[in-house]
Structures are given as C-alpha cells and as structure tokens.
C-alpha positions as CSV (number, residue, x, y, z in Angstrom):
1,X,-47.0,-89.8,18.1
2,X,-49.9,-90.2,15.5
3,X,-49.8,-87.4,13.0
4,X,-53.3,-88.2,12.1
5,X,-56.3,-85.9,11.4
6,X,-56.9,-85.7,15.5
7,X,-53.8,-84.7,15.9
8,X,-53.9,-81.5,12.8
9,X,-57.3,-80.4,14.0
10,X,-56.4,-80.5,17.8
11,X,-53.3,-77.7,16.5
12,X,-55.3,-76.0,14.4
13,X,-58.0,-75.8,17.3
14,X,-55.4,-74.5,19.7
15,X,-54.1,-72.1,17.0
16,X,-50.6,-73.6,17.7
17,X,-49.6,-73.1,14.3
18,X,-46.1,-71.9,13.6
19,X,-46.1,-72.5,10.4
20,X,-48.6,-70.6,9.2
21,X,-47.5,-66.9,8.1
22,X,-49.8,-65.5,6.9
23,X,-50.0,-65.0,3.4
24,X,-47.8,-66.7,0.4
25,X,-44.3,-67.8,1.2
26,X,-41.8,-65.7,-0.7
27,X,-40.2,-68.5,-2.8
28,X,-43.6,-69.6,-3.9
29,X,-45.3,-66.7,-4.7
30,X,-42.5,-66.1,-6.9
31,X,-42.4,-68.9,-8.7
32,X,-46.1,-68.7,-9.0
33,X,-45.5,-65.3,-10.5
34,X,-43.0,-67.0,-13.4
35,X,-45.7,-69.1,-14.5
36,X,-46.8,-69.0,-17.8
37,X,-49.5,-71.4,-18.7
38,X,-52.5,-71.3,-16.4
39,X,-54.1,-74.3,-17.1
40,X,-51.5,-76.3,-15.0
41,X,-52.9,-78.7,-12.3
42,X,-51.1,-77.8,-9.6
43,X,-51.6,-79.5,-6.1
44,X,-50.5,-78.0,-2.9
45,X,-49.8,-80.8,0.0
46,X,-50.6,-80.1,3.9
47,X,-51.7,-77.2,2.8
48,X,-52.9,-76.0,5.6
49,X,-54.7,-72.6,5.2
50,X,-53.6,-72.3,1.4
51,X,-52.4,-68.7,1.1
52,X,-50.6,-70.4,-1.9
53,X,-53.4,-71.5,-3.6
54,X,-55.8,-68.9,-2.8
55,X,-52.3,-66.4,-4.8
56,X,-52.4,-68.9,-7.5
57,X,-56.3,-69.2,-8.0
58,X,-56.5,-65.3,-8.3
59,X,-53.5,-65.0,-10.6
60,X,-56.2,-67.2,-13.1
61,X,-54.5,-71.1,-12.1
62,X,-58.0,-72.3,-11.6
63,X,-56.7,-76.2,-11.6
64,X,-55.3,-75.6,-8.5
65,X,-55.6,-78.2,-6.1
66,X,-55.2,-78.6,-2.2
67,X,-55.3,-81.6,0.4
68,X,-55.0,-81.7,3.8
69,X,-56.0,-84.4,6.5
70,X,-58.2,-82.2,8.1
71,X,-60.6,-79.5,6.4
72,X,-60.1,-77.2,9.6
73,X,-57.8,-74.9,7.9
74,X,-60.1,-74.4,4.8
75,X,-62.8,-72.8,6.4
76,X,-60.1,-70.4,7.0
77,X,-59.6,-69.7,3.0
78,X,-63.6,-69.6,2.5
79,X,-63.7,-66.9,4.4
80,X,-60.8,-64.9,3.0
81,X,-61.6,-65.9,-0.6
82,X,-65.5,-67.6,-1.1
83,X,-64.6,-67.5,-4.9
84,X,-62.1,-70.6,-4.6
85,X,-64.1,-73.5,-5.9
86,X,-64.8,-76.0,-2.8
87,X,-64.4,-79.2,-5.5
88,X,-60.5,-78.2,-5.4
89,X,-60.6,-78.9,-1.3
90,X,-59.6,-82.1,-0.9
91,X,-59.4,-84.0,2.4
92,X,-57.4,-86.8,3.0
93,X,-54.1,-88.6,3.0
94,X,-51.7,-87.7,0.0
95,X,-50.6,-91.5,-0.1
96,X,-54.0,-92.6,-0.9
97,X,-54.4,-89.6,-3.2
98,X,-54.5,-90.9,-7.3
99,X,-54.7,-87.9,-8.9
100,X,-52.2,-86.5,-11.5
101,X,-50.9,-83.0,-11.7
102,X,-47.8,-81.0,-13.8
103,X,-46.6,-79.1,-11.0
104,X,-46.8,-80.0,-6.7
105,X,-45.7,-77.0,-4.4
106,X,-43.8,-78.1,-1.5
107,X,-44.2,-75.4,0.9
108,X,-44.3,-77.5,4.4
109,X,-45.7,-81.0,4.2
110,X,-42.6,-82.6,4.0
111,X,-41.0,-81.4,7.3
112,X,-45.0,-82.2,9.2
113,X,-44.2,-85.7,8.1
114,X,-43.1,-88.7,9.9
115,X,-39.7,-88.7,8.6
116,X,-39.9,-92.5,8.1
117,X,-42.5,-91.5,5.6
118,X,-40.1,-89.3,3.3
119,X,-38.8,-92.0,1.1
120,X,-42.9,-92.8,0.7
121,X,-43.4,-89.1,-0.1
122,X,-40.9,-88.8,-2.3
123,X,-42.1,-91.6,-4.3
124,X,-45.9,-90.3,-4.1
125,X,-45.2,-87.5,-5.4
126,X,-43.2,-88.8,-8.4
127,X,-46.1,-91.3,-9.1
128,X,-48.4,-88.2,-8.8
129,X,-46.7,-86.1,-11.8
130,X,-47.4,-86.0,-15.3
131,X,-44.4,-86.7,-17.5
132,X,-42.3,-84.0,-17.3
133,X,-44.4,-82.3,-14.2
134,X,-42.2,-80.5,-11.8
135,X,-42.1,-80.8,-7.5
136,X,-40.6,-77.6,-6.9
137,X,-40.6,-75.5,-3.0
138,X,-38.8,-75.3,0.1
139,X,-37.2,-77.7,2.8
140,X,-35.7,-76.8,5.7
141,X,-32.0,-77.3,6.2
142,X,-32.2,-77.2,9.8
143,X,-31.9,-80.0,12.0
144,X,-35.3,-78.3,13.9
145,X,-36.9,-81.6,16.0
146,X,-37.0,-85.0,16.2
147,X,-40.0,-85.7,18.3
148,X,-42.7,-83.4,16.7
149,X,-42.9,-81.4,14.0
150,X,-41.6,-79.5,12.1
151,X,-38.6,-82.3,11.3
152,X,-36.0,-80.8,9.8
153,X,-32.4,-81.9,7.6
154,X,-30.0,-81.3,5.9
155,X,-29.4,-81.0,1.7
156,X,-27.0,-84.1,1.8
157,X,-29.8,-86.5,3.3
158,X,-32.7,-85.4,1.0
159,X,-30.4,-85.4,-2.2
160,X,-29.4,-89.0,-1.2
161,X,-33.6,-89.7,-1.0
162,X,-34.8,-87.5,-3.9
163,X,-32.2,-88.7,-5.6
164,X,-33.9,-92.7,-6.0
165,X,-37.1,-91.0,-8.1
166,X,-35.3,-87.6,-9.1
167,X,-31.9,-88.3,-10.9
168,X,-31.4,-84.5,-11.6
169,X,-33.2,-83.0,-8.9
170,X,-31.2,-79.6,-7.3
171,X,-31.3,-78.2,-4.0
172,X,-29.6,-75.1,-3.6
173,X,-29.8,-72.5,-0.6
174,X,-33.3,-70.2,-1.1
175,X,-32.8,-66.6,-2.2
176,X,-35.7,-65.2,-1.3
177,X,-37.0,-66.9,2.3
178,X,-39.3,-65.1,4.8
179,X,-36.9,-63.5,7.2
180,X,-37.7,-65.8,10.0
181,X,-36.3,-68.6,7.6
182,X,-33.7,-67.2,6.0
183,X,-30.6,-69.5,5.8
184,X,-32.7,-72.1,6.6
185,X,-34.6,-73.2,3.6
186,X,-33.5,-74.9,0.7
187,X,-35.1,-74.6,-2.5
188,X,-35.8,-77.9,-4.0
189,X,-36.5,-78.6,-8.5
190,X,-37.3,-81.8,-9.4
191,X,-38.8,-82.5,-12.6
192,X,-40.2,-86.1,-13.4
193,X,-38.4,-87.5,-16.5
C-alpha cells in the first residue's frame, strides 16, 4: 500500500476520515492552553484539517506551522478560519522537511505512518527540534490494524523506539482523551536534550 499524496487525497475525497473529530483533541488543546510563551514555533505533522493549529493560532501562537502531503484538508481550515496565514501551510513530506521548531504536536501522524517508518520519524523529529524543544501528543495503545491505517501499539514498543533519540521520554495513559479514545491513547513527552 503507498501512503502517498494519491492515496490522502483519494480519503479525504471520499470523506473516509476517521480521524478527524472535529475540533481540537482534548489532550492538545490542553496543553495548548498551559503554554506560556507565544512565540514558540510549533509544527503540527499530518495535520490533516488542523483544528489544532487553527486553536493555537487564535490563542496568539502565530509561528504555528502545519504539513501535510496533500493540501486537501487545508482548504477545509481557510474556510473555517481565512485569518490563518497560508505561508504556515506547508505541503510535503516531513522527512524532507528542514525546518526547526521548539515544540511538534503529535496528534495522529504517527499511527497514519508506515510503521517501518517510525524509527525514521522518531529520528525526524528529534533532528527537527531546537535544543531543548519538546515532541509532546498522543499515540495509541491499541493494537488497531496492520494493513491500513491507523497502525496502532503498544507503550512497551514505542519506549523501546523513542527511547534511541529520547533517553527520558515518558508515556503514561492520557487523562483527558475524547471519549471514543479513552483508554486508548497514551500521552507521549519527549524533550530533546
């Protein structure tokens, strides 16, 4: 199966998207919420129709950053919210992505990956950090599917991976997940040395 832009556009075409609920996840808005500094550069992977960003942006985080292989799911955001600047919409792969930010929000690019790509993830993002920059979000701890997305796992597994780039990343069970994902989701803290 190629996970490629034909393949994101042909599910947002469809509308067979599952993951999308809505609005901010729980867990993220939160976190959002207990930021203090606004001029963060915060990037949001497979972000898909960025009700996290769009949060952030209007909570003053105007370095907030998206990218997504397809742009199908932005037009989405322009609509809801014209005022979030279109330079911050970026399409393309995150492994050819150079930029460098304090904080990445995992919210559910990990699991829409290939999971032979997760120990290249986890090292993208690390590479993709300021000193001292944070990936914090959610992963599920579900086995879920191994044929299509969303692939799930389990907190051993992902410690054991995090673990190579992240010495004193934590995992612990989410507090605060959407009903439909509650005891499911793991929130994940990993802070680049």
């Amino acid at each position: 199966m190629q996970l490629d832009r034909a393949y994101w556009e042909t599910r947002y075409g469809t509308n067979e998207t599952g993951w999308d609920i809505g609005g901010p996840s729980t867990p993220l808005k939160e976190y959002i919420d207990q930021l203090g500094n606004t001029d963060l550069r915060i990037l949001i992977p497979g972000a898909g129709r960025a009700y996290e960003a769009e949060y952030a942006h209007r909570k003053g985080f105007t370095n907030t950053f998206v990218i997504d292989l397809t742009d199908a799911p932005y037009k989405d955001l322009l609509f809801r919210y014209p005022e979030f600047p279109k330079e911050n919409l970026i399409v393309g792969d995150l492994f050819d992505h150079q930029e460098r930010y304090d904080v990445i929000l995992e919210q559910t690019c990990f699991c829409a990956l290939d999971p032979a790509l997760r120990p290249a993830y986890v090292e993208r993002v690390h590479s993709m950090l300021n000193a001292g920059g944070e990936l914090v979000g959610v992963l599920f701890d579900d086995p879920l599917n191994t044929d299509h997305p969303p692939f799930g796992g389990d907190r051993e597994t992902y410690l054991a991976l995090f673990r190579k780039h992240f010495p004193d990343v934590s995992m612990e069970p989410c507090r605060n997940s959407i009903p439909p994902r509650a005891g499911r989701e793991l929130w994940i803290k990993a802070r680049k040395a």
